[in-house]
PASEBA-1860 file (N, C-alpha, C; in nm, 3 decimals):
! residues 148
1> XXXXXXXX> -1.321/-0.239/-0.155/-1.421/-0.337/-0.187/-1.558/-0.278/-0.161 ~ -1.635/-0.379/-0.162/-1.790/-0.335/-0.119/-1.819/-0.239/-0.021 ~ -1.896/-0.122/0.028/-1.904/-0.122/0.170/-2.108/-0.058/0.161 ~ -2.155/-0.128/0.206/-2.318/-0.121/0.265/-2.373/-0.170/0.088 ~ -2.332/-0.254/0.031/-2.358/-0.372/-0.093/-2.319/-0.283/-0.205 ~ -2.310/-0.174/-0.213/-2.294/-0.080/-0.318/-2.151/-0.023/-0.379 ~ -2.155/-0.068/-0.511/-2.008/0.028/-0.549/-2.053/0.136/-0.677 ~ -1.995/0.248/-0.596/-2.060/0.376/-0.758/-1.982/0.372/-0.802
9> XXXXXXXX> -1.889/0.504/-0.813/-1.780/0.489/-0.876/-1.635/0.428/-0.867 ~ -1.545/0.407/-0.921/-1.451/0.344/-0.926/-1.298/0.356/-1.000 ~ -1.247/0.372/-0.946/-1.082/0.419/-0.998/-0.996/0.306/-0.967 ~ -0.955/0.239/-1.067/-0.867/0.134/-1.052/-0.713/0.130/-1.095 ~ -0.610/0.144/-1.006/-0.456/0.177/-1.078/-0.417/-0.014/-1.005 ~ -0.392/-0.019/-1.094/-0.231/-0.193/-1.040/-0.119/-0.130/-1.077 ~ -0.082/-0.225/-0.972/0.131/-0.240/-1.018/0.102/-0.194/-1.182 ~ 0.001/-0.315/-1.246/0.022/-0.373/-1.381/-0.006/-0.228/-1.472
17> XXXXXXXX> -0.116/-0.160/-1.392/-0.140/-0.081/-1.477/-0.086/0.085/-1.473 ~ 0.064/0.057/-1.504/0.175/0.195/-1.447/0.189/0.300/-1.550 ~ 0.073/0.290/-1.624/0.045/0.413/-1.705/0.037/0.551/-1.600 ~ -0.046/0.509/-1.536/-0.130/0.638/-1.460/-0.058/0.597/-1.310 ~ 0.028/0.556/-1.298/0.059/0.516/-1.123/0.189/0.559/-1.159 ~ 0.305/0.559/-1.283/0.410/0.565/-1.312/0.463/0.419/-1.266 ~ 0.426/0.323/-1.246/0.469/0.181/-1.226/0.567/0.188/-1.098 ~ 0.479/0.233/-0.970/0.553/0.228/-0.874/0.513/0.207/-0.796
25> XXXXXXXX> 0.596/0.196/-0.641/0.592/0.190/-0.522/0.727/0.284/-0.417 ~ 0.689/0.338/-0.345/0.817/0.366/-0.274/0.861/0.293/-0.166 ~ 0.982/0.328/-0.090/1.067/0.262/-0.018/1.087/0.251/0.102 ~ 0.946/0.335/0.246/1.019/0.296/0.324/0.935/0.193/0.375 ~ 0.902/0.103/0.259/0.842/-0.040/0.326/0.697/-0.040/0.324 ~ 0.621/-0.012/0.278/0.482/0.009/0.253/0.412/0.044/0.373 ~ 0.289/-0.005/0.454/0.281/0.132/0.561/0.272/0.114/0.662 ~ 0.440/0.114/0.665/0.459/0.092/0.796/0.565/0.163/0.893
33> XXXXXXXX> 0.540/0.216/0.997/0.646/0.329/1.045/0.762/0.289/1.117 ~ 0.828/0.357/1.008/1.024/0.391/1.041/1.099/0.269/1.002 ~ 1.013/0.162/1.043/1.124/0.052/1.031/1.150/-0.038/0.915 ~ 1.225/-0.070/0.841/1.276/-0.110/0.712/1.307/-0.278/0.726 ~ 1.252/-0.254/0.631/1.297/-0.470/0.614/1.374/-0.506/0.512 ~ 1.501/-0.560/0.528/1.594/-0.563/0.416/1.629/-0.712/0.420 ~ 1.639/-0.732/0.335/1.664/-0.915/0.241/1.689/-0.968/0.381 ~ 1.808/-0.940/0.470/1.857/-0.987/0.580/1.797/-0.991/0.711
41> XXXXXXXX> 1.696/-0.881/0.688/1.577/-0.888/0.807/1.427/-0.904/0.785 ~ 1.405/-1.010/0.733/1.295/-1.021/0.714/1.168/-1.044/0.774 ~ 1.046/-1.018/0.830/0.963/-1.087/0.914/0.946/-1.215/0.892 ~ 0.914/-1.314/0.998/0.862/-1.420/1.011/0.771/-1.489/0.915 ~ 0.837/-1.532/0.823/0.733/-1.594/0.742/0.731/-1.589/0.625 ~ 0.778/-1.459/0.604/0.856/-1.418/0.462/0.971/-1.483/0.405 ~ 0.920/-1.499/0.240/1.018/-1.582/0.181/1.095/-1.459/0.159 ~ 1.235/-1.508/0.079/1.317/-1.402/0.017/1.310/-1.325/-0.073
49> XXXXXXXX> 1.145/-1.338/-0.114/1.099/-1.293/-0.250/1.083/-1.136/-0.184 ~ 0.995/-1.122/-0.077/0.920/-1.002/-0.015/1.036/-0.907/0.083 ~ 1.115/-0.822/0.009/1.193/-0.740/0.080/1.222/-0.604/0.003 ~ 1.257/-0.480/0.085/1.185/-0.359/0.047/1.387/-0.309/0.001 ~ 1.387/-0.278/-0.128/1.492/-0.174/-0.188/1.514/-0.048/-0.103 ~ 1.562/-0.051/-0.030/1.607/0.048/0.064/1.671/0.172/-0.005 ~ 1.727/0.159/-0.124/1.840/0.233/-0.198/1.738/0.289/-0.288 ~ 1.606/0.225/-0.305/1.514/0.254/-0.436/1.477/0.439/-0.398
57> XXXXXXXX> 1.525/0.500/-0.296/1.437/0.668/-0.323/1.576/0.748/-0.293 ~ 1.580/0.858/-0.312/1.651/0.943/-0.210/1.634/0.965/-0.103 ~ 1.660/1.038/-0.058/1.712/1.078/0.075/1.565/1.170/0.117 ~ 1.525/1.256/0.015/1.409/1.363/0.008/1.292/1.225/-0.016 ~ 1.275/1.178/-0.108/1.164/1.058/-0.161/1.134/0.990/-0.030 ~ 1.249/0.908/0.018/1.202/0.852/0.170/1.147/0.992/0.235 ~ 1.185/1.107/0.309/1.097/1.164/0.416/0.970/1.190/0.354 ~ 0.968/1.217/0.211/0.806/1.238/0.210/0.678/1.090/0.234
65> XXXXXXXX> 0.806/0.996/0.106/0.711/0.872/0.182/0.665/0.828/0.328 ~ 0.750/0.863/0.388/0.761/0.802/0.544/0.614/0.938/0.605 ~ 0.636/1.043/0.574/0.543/1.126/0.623/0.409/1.081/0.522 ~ 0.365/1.003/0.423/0.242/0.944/0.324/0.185/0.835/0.461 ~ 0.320/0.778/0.480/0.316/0.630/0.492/0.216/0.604/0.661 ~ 0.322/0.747/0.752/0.279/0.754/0.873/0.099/0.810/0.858 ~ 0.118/0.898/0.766/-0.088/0.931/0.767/-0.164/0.815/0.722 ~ -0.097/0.756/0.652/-0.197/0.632/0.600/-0.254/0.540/0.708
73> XXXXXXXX> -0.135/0.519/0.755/-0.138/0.419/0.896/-0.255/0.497/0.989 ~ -0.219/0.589/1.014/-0.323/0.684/1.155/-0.461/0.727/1.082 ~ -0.453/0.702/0.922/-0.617/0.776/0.919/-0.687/0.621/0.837 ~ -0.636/0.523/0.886/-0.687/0.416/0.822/-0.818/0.399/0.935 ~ -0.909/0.369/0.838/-1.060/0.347/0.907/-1.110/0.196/0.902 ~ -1.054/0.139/0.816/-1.112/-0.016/0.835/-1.030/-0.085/0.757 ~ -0.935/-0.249/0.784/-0.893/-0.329/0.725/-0.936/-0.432/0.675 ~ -0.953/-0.442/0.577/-1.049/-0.587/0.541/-0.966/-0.707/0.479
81> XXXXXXXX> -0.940/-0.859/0.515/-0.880/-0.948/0.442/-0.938/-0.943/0.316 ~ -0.783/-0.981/0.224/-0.893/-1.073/0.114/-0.823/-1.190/0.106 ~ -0.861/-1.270/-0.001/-0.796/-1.334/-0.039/-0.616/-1.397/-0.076 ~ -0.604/-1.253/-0.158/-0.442/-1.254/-0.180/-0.415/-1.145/-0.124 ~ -0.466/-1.101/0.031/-0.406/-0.923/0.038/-0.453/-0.912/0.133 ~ -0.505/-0.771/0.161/-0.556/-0.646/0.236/-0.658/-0.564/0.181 ~ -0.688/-0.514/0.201/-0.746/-0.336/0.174/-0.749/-0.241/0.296 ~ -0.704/-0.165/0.244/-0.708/-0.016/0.405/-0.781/0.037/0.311
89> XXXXXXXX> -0.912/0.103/0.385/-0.984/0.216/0.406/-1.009/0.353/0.428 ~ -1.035/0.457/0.388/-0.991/0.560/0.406/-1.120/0.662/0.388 ~ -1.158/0.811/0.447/-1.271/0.881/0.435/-1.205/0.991/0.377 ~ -1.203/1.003/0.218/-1.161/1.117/0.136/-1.101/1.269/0.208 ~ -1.213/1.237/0.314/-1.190/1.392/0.408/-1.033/1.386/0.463 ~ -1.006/1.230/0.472/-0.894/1.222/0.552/-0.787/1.250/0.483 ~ -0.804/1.110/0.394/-0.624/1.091/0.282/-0.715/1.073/0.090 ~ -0.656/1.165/0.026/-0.725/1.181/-0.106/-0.608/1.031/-0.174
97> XXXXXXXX> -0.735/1.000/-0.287/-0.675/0.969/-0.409/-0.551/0.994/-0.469 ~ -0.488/1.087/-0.466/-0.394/1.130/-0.489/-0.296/1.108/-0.440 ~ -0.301/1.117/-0.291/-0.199/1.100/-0.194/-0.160/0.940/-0.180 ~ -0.311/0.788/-0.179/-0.232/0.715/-0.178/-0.204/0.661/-0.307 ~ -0.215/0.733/-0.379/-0.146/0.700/-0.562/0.003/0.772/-0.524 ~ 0.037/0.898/-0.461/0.195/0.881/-0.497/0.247/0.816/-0.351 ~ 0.166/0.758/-0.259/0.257/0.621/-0.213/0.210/0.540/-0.280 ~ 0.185/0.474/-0.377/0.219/0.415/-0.473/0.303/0.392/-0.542
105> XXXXXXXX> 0.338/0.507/-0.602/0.429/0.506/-0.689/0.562/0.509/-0.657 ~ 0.591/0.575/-0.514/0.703/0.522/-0.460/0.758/0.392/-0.410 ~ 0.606/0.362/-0.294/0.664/0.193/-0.281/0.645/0.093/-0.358 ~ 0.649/0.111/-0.545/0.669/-0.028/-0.569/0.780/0.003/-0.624 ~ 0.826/0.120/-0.591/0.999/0.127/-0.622/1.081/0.043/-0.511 ~ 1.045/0.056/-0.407/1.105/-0.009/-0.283/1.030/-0.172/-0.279 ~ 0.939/-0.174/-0.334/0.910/-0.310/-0.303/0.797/-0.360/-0.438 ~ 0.846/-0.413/-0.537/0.801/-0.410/-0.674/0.715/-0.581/-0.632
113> XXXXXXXX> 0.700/-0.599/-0.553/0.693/-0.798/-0.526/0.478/-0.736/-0.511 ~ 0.486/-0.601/-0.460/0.308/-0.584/-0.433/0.231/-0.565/-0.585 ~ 0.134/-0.576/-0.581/0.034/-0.551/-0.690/-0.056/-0.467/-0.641 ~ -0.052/-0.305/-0.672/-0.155/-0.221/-0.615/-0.279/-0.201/-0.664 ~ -0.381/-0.153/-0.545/-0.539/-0.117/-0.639/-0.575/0.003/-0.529 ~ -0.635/0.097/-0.611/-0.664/0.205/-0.539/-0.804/0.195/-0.595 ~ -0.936/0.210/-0.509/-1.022/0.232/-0.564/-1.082/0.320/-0.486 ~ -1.202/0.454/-0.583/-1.331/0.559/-0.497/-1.406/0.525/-0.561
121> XXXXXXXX> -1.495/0.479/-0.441/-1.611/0.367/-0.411/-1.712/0.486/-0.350 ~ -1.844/0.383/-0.355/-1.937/0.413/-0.246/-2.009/0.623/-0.325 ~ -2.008/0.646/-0.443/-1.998/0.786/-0.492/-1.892/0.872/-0.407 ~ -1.790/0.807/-0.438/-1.687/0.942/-0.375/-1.653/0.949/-0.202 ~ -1.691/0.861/-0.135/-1.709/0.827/-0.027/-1.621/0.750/0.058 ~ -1.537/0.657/-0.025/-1.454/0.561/0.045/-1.345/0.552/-0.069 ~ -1.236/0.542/-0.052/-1.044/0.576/-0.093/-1.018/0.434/-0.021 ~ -1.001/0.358/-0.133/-0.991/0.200/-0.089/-0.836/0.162/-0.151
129> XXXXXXXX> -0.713/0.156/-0.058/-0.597/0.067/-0.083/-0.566/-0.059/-0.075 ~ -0.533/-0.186/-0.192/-0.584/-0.291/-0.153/-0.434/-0.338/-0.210 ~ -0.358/-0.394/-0.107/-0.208/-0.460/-0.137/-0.251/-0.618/-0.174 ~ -0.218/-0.656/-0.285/-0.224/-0.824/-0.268/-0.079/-0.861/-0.339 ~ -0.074/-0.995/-0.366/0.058/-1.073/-0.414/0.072/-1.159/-0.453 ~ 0.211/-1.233/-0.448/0.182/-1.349/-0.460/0.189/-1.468/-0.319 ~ 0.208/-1.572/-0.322/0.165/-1.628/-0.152/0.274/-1.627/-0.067 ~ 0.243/-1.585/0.027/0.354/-1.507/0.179/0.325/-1.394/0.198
137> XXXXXXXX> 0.242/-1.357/0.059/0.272/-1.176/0.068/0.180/-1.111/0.195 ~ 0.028/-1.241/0.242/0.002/-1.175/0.334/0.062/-1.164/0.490 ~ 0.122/-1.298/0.465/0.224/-1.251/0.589/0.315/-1.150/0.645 ~ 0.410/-1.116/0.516/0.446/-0.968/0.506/0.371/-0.859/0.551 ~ 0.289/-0.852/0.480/0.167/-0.702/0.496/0.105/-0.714/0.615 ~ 0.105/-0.851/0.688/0.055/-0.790/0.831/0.156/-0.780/0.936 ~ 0.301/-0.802/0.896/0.401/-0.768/1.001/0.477/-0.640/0.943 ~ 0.449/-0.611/0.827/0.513/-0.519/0.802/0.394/-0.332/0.796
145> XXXX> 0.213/-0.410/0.804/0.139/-0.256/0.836/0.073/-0.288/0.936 ~ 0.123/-0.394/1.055/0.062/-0.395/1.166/-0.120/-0.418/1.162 ~ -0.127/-0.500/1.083/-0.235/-0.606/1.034/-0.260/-0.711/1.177 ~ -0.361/-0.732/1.242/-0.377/-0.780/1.320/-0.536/-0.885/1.263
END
């Protein structure tokens, strides 16, 4: 989103728009470490809609996601509510464009219920991940990326 009133440039991928994302997400639960939420374990609050395809990667697909998933988490610089979601933050120096486009594309294999937006903001400056949904979904996303 915004950050000091200004947006330069801008790169926008959704779920919707899986031209350039390959219409995905991966599986080990969006970003959150090690632990998996399956239909039967769901967090608090979550309907039965919001649960992560466990079966959706291989064996290789999960360790790389899980190693995306764990940097995302540790180089996240600022969380902002929105409305229907989140956004994590990120300083290019840290985690590129790239990197959270193919967790992207893995976890909406594992969890197709998110609608992704990746945006570089601010001239090149800020790598903006913004999970939204439909309603519960923010309940999910803060028990499942430790959203406080």
């Amino acid at each position: 989103m915004k950050k000091n009133g200004t947006k330069m440039g801008k790169i926008v991928a959704t779920g919707a728009l899986a031209i350039s994302l390959a219409s995905g997400a991966a599986g080990a639960g969006a970003l959150k470490q090690g632990t998996e939420t399956k239909k039967e374990n769901m967090p608090a609050g979550a309907t039965g809609k919001f649960y992560c395809n466990t079966k959706a990667l291989t064996t290789a697909e999960r360790a790389r996601h899980e190693a995306l998933t764990k940097k995302l988490l540790a180089m996240r610089k600022e969380t902002v509510e929105m409305e229907k979601g989140y956004e994590f933050q990120y300083s290019p120096a840290d985690v590129t464009v790239a990197e959270v486009a193919e967790w992207v594309v893995a976890e909406s294999r594992c969890c197709a219920f998110f609608d992704f937006h990746i945006d570089l903001e601010n001239a090149g400056t800020l790598v903006c991940l913004r999970l939204t949904g439909t309603e519960g979904v923010k309940q999910f996303i803060r028990a499942e990326f430790g959203v406080k």
